[in-house]
C-alpha positions as CSV (number, residue, x, y, z in Angstrom):
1,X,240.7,79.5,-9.9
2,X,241.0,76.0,-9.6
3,X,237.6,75.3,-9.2
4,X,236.8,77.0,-12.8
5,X,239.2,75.0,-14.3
6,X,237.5,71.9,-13.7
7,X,234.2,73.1,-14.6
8,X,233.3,72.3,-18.2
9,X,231.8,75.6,-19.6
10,X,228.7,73.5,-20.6
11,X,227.9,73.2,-17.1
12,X,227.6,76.4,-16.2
13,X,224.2,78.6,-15.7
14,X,222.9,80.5,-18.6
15,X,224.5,84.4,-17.4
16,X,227.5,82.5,-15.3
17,X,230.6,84.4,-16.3
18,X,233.8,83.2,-14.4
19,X,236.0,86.8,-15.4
20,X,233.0,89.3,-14.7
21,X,235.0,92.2,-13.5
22,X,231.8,92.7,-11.1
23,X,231.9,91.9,-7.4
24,X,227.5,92.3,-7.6
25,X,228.1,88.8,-9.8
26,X,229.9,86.8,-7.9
27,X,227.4,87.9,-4.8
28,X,224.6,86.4,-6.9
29,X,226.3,83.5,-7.6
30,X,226.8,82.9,-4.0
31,X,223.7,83.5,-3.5
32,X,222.7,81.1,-6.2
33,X,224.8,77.9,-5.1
34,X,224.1,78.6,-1.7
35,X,220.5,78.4,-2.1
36,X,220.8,75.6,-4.5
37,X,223.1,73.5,-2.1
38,X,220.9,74.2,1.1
39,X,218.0,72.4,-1.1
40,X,220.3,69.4,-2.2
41,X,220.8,68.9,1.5
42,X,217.2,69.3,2.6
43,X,216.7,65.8,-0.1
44,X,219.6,64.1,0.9
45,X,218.0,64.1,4.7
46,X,214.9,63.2,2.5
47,X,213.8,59.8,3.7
48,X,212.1,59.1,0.2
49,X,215.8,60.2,-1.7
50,X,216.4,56.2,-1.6
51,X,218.1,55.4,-5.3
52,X,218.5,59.5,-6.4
53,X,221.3,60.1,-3.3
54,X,224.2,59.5,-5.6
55,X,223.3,61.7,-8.3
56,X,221.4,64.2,-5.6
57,X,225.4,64.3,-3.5
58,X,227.2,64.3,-7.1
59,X,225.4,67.8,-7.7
60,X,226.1,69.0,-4.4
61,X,229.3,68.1,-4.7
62,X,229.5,70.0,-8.3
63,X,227.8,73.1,-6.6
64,X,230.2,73.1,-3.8
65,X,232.8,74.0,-6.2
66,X,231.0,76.6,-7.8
67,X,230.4,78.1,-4.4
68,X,234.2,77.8,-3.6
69,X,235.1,79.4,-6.9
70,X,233.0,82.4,-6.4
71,X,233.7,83.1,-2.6
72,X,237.3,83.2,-4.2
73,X,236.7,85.4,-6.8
74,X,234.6,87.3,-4.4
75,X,237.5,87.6,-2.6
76,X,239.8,88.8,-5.5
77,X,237.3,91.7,-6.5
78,X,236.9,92.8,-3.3
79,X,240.6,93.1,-2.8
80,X,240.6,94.8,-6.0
81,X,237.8,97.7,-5.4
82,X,238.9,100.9,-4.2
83,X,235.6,101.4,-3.2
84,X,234.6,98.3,-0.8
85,X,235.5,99.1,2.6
86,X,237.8,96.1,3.2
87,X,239.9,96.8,-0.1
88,X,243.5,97.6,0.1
89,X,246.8,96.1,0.6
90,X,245.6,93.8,3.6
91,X,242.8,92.4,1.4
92,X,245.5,91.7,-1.6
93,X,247.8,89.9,1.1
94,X,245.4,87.9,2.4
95,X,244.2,86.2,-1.1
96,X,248.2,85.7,-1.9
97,X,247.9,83.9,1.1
């Protein structure tokens, strides 16, 4: 959980909880920072971005690791739910790497 780590709680979205036990959660926040990044890219190719490009690539950058967090964790509650098709001892193995 690297990327929470570096993620001062004050930057976080109103409703963003890093230990939700809750695979639905971290599929919303996927959803979220995906959506959120794919419109930070649309400005930077923005011709009129001009002066706002550091500060527009600064929050894409920021998002990016909110993304990566939440694929991992994702990832770790998948592993963990007897009830998701791909849980199980293969999922576990794969996230110890």
């Amino acid at each position: 959980m690297i990327a929470n780590a570096i993620t001062p709680v004050s930057e976080l979205f109103e409703g963003e909880r890093p230990d939700t036990p809750y695979l639905t959660d971290a599929q919303l926040w996927i959803d979220v920072y995906s959506q959120l990044i794919d419109s930070l890219c649309l400005w930077l190719n923005d011709d009129t971005a001009g002066e706002r490009l550091p500060r527009i690539a600064h929050m894409a950058g920021r998002y990016r690791l909110r993304l990566d967090f939440w694929m991992h964790r994702g990832f770790e509650l998948r592993a963990l739910d007897t009830h998701h098709p791909r849980a199980g001892l293969d999922s576990l193995l794969r996230l110890m790497g």
